[in-house]
C-alpha positions as CSV (number, residue, x, y, z in Angstrom):
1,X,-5.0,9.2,-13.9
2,X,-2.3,7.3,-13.9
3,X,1.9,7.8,-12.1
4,X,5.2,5.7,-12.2
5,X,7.7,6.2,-9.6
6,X,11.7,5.5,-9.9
7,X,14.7,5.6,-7.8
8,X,16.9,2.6,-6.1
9,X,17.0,2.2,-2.6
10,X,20.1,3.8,-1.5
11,X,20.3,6.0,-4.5
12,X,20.2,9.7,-4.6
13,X,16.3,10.0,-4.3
14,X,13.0,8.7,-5.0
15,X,10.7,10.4,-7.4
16,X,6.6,10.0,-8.6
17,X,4.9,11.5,-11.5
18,X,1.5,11.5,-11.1
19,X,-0.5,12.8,-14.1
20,X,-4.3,13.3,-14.5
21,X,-5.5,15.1,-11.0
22,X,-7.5,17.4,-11.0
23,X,-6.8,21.2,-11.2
24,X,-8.2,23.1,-8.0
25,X,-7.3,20.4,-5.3
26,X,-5.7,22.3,-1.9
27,X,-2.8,19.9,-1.0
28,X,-1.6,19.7,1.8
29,X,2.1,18.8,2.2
30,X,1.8,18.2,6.0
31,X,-0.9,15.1,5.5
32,X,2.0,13.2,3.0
33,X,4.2,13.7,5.2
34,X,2.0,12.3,7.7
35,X,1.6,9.5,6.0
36,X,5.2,9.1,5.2
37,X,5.8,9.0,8.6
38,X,3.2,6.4,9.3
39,X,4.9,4.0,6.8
40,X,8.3,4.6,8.6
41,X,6.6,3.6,12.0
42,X,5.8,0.3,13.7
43,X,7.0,-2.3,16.1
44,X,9.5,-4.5,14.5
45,X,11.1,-1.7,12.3
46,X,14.9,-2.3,11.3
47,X,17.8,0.6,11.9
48,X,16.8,2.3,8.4
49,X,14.2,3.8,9.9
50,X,15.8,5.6,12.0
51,X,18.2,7.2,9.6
52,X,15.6,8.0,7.0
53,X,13.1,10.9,8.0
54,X,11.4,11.6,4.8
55,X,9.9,14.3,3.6
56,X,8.5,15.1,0.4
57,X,9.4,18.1,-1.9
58,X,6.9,18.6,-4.6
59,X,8.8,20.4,-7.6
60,X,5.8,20.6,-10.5
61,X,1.9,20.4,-11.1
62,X,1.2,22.8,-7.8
63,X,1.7,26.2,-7.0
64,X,0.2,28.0,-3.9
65,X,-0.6,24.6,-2.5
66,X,-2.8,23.7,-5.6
67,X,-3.4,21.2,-8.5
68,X,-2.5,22.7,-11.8
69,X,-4.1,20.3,-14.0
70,X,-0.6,19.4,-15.2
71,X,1.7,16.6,-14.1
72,X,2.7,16.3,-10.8
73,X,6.1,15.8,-9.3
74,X,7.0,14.3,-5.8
75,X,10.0,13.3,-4.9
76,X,12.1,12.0,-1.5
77,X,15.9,12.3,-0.7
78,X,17.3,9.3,0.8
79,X,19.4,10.1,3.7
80,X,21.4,7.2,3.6
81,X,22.9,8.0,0.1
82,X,25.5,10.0,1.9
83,X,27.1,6.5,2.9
84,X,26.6,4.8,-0.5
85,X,27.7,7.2,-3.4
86,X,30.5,5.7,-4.2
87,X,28.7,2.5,-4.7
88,X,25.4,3.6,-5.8
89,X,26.9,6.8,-7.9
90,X,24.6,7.1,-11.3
91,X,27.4,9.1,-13.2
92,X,31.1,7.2,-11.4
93,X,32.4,4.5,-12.8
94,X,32.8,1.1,-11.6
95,X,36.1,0.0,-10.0
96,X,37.6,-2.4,-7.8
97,X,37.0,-0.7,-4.7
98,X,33.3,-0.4,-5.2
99,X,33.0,-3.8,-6.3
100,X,33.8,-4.9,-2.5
101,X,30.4,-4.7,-2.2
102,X,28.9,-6.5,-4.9
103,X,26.4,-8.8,-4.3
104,X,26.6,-12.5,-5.9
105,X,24.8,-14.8,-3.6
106,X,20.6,-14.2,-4.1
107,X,18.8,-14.3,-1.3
108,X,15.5,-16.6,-1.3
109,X,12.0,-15.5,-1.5
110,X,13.6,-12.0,-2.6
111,X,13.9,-10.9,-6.4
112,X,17.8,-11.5,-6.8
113,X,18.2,-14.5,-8.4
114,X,15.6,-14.2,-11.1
115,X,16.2,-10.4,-11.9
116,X,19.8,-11.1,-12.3
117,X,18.8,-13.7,-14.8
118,X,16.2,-11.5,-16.4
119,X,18.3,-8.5,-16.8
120,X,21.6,-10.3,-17.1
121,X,23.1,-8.6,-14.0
122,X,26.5,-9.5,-12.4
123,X,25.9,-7.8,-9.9
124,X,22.4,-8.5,-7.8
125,X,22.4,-5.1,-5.9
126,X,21.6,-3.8,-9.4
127,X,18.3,-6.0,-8.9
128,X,17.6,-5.3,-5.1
129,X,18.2,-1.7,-4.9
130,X,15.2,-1.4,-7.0
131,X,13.1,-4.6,-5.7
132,X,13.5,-3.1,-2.3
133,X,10.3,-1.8,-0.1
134,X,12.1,1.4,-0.3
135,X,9.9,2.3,-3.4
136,X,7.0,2.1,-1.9
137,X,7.6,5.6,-0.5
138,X,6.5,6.9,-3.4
139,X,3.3,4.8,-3.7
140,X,2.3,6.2,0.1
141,X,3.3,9.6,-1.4
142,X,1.3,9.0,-4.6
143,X,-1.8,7.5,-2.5
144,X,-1.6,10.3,0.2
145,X,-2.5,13.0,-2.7
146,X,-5.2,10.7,-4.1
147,X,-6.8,10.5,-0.2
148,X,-7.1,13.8,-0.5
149,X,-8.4,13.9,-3.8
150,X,-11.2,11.6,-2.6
151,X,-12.0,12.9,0.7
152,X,-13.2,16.3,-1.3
153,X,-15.8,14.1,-2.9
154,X,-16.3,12.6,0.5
155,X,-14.5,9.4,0.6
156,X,-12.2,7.8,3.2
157,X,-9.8,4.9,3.4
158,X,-7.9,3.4,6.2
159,X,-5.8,0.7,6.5
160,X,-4.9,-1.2,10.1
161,X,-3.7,-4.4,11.1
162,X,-6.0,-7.9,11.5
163,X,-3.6,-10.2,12.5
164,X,0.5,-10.4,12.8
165,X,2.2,-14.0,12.8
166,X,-0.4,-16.1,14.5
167,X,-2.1,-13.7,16.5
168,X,-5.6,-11.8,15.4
169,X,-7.2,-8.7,16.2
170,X,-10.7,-9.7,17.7
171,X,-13.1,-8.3,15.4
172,X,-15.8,-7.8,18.4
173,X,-13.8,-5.1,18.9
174,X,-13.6,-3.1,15.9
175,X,-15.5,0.7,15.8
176,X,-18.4,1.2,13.4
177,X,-16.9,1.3,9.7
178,X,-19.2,4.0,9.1
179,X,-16.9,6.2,11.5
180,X,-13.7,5.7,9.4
181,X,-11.5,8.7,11.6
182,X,-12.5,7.3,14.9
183,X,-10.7,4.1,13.8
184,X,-7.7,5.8,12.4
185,X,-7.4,7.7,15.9
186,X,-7.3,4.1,17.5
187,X,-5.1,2.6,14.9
188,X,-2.4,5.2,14.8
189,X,-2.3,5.5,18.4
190,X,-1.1,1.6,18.2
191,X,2.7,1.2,17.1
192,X,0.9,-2.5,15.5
193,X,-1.8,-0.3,13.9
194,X,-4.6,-2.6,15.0
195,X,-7.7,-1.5,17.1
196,X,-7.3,-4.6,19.8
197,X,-5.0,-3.2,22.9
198,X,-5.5,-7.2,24.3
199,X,-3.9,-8.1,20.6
200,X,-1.2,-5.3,20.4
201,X,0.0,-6.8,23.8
202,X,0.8,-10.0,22.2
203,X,1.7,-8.5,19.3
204,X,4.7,-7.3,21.2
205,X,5.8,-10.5,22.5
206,X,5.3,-12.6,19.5
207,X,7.9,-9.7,17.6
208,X,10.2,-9.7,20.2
209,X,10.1,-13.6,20.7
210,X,11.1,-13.8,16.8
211,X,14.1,-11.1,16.4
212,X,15.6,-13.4,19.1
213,X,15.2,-16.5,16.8
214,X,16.4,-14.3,14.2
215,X,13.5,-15.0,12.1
216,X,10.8,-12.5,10.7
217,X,7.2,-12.5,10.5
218,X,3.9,-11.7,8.3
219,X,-0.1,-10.6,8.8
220,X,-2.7,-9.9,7.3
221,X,-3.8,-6.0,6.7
222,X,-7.7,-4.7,6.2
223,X,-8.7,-1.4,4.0
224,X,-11.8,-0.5,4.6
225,X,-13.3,2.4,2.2
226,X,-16.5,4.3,2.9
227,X,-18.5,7.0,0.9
228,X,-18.0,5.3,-2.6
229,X,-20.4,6.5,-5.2
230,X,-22.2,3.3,-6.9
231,X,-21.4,1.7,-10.0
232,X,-17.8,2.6,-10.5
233,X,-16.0,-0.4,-12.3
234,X,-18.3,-2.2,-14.5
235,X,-19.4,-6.2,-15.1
236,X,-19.1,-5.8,-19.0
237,X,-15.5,-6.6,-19.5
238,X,-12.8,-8.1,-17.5
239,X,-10.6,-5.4,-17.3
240,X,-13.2,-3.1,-16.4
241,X,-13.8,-4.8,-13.3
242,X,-12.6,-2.5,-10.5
243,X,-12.5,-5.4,-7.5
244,X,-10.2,-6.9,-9.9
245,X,-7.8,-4.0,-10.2
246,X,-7.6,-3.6,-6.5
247,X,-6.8,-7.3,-5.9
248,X,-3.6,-6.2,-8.7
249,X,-2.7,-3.4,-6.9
250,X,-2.6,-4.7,-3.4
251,X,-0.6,-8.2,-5.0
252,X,1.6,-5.3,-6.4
253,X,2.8,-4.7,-2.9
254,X,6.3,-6.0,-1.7
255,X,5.5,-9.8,-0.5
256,X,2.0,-9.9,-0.5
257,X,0.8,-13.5,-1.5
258,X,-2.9,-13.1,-1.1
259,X,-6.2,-10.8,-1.5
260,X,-9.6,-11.2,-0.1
261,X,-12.7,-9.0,-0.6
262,X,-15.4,-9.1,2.7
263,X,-15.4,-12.6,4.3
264,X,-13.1,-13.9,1.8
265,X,-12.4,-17.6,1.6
266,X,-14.4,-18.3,4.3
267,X,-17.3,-17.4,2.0
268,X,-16.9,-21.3,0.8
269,X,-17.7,-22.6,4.4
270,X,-21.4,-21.2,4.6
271,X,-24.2,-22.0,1.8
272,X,-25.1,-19.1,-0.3
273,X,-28.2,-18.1,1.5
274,X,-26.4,-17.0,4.4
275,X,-23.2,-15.2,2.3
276,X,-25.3,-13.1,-0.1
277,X,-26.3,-9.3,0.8
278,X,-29.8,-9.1,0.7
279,X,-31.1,-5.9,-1.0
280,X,-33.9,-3.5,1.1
281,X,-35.2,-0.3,-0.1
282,X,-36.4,3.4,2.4
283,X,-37.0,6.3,1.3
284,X,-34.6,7.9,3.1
285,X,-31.9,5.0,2.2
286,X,-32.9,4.4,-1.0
287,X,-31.5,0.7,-2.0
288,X,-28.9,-0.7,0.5
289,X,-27.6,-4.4,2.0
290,X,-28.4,-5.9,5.3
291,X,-25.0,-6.7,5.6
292,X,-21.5,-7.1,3.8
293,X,-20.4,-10.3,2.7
294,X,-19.1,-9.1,-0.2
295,X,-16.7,-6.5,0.6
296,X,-18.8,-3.8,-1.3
297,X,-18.4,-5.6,-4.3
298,X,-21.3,-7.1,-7.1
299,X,-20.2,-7.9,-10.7
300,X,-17.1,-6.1,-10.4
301,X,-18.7,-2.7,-9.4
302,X,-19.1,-0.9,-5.8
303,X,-22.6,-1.6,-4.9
304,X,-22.7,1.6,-2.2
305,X,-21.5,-0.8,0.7
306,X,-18.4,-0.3,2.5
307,X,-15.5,-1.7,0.9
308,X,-13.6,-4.1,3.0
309,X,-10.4,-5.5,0.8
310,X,-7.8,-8.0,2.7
311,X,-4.0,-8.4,2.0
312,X,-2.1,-11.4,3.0
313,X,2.1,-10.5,3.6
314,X,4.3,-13.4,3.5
315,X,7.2,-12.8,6.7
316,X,10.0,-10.7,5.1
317,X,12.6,-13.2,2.9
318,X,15.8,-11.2,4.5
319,X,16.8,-13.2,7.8
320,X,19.5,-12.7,10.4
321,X,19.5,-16.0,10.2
322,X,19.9,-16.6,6.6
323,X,19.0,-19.5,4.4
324,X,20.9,-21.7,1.7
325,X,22.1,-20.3,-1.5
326,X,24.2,-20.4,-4.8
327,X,27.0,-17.6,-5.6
328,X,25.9,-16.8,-9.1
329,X,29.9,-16.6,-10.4
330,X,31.3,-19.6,-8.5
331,X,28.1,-21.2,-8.1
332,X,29.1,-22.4,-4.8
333,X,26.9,-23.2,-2.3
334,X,26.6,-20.5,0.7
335,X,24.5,-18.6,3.3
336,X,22.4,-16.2,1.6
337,X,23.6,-12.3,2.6
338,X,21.8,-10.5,5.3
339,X,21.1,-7.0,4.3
340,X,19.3,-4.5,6.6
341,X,16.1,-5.8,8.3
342,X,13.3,-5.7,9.8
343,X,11.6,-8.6,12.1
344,X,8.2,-7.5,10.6
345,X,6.7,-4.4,8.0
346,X,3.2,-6.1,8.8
347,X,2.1,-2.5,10.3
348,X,3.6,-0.1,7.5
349,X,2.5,-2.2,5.2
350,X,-1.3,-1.5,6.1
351,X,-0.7,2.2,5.3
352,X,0.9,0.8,1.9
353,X,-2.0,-1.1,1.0
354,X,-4.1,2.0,2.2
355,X,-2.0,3.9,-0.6
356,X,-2.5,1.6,-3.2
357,X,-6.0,1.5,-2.7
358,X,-6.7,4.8,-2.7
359,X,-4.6,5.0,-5.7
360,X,-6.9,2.7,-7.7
361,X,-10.0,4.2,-6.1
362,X,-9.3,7.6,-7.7
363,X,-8.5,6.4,-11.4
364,X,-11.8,4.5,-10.9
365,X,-13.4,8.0,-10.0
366,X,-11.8,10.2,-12.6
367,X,-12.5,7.5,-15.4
368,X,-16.3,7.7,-14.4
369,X,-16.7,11.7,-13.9
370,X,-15.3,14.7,-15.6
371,X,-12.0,15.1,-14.4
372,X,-10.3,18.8,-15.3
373,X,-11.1,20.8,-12.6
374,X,-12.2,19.6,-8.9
375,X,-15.0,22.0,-8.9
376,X,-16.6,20.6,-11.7
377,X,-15.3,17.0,-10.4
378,X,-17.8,17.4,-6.9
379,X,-21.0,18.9,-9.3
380,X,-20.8,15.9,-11.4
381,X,-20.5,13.3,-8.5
382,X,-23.3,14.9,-6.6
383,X,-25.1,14.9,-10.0
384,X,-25.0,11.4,-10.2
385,X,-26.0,11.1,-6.4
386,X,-29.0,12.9,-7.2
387,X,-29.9,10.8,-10.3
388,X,-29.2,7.5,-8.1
389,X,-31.6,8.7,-5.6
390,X,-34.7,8.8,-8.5
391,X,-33.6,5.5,-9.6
């Protein structure tokens, strides 16, 4: 399986093509946009989000609400194009009045600077338009049809909130992992997507404390993943190691700086006898762990654990109260430009990470098991089941 997505920020639309699902899967248009929804929400959301509503119209690869087989197309209108088509037009050309808003001074910790250098732009909005969050859309649209892809072979993800700025969700508090939709009511009833209403509270504070400074703020987000079948990645090659390719995908994400699986770095501060999962055997169970250090993960394979994957998100480079920077045509020293933003995307981008775990967690499936038609997708998953349990 595999999908690109394209579109600028302000453009006309935003558009995935997703190839390599499954014929036979019942989509339902109402969970993406659910999810959609969820990645538009949260406390510390900028004005775009309330002139975007988006929705997502699917325009190949399904008909009666179901797979085809063949590639899939999504795609998203952005509102706010009605207010940039001059500037942002794909087919008018470029003239003085437009070029009132080019953009020459790069903002830092964003992709300006260097992606005008790479691609030889003179004008940076060419670079941020596509650099934006914006596109990420698409990668919760993408990951919402691969949820559903893997809850009909009985797998769920969720992704929530551990800790925004300096404050932490207390993990005494977190539900059983092995109830995954008893979390997600808890999370998505909280506008930080955490489980820890004490937490939230300061949350709040901390937020609204910081858009006064005019300064912005990052967090860490948790995806937890149950029902995975064993053994998918392997230990034979570096590439083939699936913990690996999640640690790309969630480093893929819009100013995330860091990836943990299970207890992380603070595996270093214990000896190993007290961070490895010790291995027990029933007959009902069959083999399992006493516990989950690892994040579900053993030689670069799920090991039938729960997998618990950690994102780190730097706070978000565009301030209201901007930093120092170099016009890239007079190179004259200025304050960087402060486009639309938001004091914190901590929460939406849990349901990002969410996406983009999914995402890898359903190319890892449909590499392992026969992947043309659903029905036959679920007889050889449970096949394998079976042939686990004799092992």
């Amino acid at each position: 399986m595999r999908y690109t997505t394209a579109g600028e920020s302000h453009g006309p639309q935003l558009t995935a093509i997703i190839e390599g699902i499954p014929a036979g899967l019942m989509v339902s248009v109402e969970q993406i946009n659910a999810d959609l929804k969820r990645r538009q929400q949260g406390y510390g959301r900028g004005n775009r989000m309330k002139i975007e509503s988006d929705q997502v119209q699917i325009t190949s690869g399904i008909r009666h609400q179901k797979t085809l087989g063949s590639p899939i197309t999504l795609q998203v209108t952005n509102r706010d194009y009605a207010h940039w088509d001059e500037i942002m037009s794909p087919t008018a050309e470029a003239t003085a009045a437009n070029s009132v808003r080019q953009v020459t001074k790069p903002r830092p910790g964003h992709a300006d600077l260097v992606g005008g250098e790479k691609y030889q732009h003179a004008d940076l909005r060419n670079v941020l338009e596509r650099s934006s969050a914006r596109e990420t859309t698409m990668r919760v649209a993408v990951g919402s049809l691969c949820k559903q892809l893997l809850q009909a072979i009985g797998v769920e993800v969720l992704g929530f909130v551990q800790q925004l700025g300096t404050v932490k969700a207390d993990l005494t508090k977190l539900p059983k992992i092995s109830n995954l939709k008893a979390l997600a009511a808890v999370t998505n009833a909280s506008d930080v997507r955490t489980y820890d209403a004490a937490a939230a509270a300061e949350m709040h504070s901390l937020i609204d404390q910081t858009k006064k400074a005019g300064d912005t703020l990052g967090g860490v987000v948790e995806v937890l993943a149950t029902g995975l079948p064993v053994g998918l990645g392997s230990y034979v090659s570096a590439d083939t190691k699936l913990d690996a390719k999640l640690a790309q995908a969630i480093i893929s994400i819009n100013a995330f700086k860091g990836v943990e699986f299970g207890d992380g770095f603070s595996l270093a501060d214990h000896p190993g006898s007290q961070d490895m999962d010790e291995i027990f055997y029933s007959e009902t169970k069959g083999f399992y762990r006493g516990s989950d250090h690892l994040g579900g993960f053993e030689g670069g394979m799920t090991n039938g654990m729960p997998l618990v994957i950690k994102g780190v998100m730097k706070p978000i480079p565009t301030l209201y109260k901007p930093l120092r920077s170099v016009d890239i045509h007079t190179k004259e020293a200025y304050v960087a430009n402060v486009e639309r933003s938001d004091t914190t995307a901590v929460p939406a981008a849990a349901v990002v990470a969410e996406a983009m775990v999914a995402i890898t967690l359903a190319q890892a499936v449909l590499a392992k098991f026969d992947a043309d038609a659903l029905p036959r997708l679920q007889t050889q998953v449970k096949a394998y089941h079976d042939e686990l349990a004799q092992y």
